[in-house]
C-alpha positions as CSV (number, residue, x, y, z in Angstrom):
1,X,22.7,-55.0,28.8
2,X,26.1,-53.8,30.9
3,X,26.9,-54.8,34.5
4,X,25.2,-52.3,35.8
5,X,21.9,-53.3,34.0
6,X,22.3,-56.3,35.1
7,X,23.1,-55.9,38.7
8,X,20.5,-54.0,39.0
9,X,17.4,-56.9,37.3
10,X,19.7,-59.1,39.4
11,X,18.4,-57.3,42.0
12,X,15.0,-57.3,41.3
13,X,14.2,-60.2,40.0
14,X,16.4,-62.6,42.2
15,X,17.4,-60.8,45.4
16,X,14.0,-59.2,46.1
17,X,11.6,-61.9,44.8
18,X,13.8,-64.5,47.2
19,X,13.3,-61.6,49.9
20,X,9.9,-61.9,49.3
21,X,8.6,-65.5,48.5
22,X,10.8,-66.9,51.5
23,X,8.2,-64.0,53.9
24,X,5.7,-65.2,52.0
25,X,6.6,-69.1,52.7
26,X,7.1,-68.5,56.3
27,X,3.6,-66.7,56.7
28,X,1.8,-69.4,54.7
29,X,3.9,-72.5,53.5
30,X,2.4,-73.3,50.3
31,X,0.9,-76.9,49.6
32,X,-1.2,-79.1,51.1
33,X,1.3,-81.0,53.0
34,X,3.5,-78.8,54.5
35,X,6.8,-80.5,56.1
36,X,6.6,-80.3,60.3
37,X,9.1,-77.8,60.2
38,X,8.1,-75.6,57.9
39,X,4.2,-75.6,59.7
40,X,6.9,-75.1,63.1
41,X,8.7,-72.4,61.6
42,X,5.3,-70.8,60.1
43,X,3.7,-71.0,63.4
44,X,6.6,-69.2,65.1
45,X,6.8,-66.4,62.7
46,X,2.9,-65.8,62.6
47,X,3.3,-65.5,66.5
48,X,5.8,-62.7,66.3
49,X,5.3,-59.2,67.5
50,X,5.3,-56.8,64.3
51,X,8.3,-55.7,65.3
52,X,9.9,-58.9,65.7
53,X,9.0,-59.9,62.2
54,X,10.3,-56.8,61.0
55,X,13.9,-57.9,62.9
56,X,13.1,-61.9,60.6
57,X,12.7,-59.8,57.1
58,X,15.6,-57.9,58.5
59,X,17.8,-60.9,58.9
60,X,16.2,-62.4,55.4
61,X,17.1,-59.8,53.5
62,X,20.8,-59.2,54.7
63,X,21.2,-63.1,54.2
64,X,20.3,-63.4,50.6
65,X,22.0,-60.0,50.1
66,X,25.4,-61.5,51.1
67,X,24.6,-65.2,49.3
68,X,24.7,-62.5,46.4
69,X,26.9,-60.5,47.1
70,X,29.1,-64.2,47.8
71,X,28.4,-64.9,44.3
72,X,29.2,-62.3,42.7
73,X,32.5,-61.7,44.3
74,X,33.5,-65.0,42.6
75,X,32.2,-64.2,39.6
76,X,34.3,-61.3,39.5
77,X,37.2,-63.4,41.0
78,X,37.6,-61.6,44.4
79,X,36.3,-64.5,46.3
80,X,39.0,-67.7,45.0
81,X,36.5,-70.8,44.8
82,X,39.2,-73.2,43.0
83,X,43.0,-73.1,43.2
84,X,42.8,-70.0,41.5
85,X,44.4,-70.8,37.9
86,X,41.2,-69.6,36.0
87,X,39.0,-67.0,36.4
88,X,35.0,-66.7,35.5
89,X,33.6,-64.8,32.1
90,X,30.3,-63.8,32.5
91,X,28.6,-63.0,29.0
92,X,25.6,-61.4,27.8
93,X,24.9,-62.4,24.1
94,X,22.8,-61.1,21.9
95,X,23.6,-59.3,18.8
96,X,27.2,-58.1,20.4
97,X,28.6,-60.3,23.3
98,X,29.4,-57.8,26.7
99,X,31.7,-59.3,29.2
100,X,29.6,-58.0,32.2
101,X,32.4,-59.0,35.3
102,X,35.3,-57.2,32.8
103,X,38.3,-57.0,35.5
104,X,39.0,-53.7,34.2
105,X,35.7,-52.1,35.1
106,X,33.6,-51.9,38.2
107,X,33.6,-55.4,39.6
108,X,29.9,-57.1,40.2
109,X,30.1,-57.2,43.9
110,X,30.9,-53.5,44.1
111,X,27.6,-52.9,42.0
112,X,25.5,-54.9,44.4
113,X,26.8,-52.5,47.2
114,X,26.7,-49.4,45.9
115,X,22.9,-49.4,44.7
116,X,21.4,-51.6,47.4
């Protein structure tokens, strides 16, 4: 796996299935005792317009995009989250170990954005 392999099942299995499961939550809360505001939030979104719950996944999917995007920008040390004396490695190990946030290559955040 390189960064880019990764960004991209990053994608797909985190961004999208939070896009996704947090629709899928709002049009049907799951369980049988479903907290007051989720059943008020539920309710709400079930009454929209098609068009206004295309503008909710709209909004859904730009906010867990930049919570990602957020994360990986400190990962790959463009967003400081300490006093800034250390910086992250992110590895993949298997048989070889691949730093995939390497500062000298495309950094993670700039991944995200390109393909999204």
């Amino acid at each position: 796996m390189n960064s880019y392999d990764f960004v991209e099942t990053v994608k797909r299995y985190v961004r999208d299935a939070a896009i996704e499961d947090t629709i899928a939550n709002l049009k049907s809360p799951p369980g049988s005792r479903v907290p007051p505001q989720e059943r008020t939030h539920s309710d709400w979104y079930n009454n929209l317009s098609d068009a206004e719950s295309a503008h909710v996944n709209s909004v859904i999917a730009t906010a867990v995009h930049e919570d990602l995007f957020g994360l990986f920008a400190a990962l790959d040390g463009a967003r400081t989250i300490d006093d800034g004396r250390g910086r992250f490695e992110l590895i993949y190990a298997s048989d070889q170990r691949i730093l995939l946030n390497d500062p000298k290559a495309i950094d993670l955040h700039d991944l995200l954005n390109a393909y999204s």
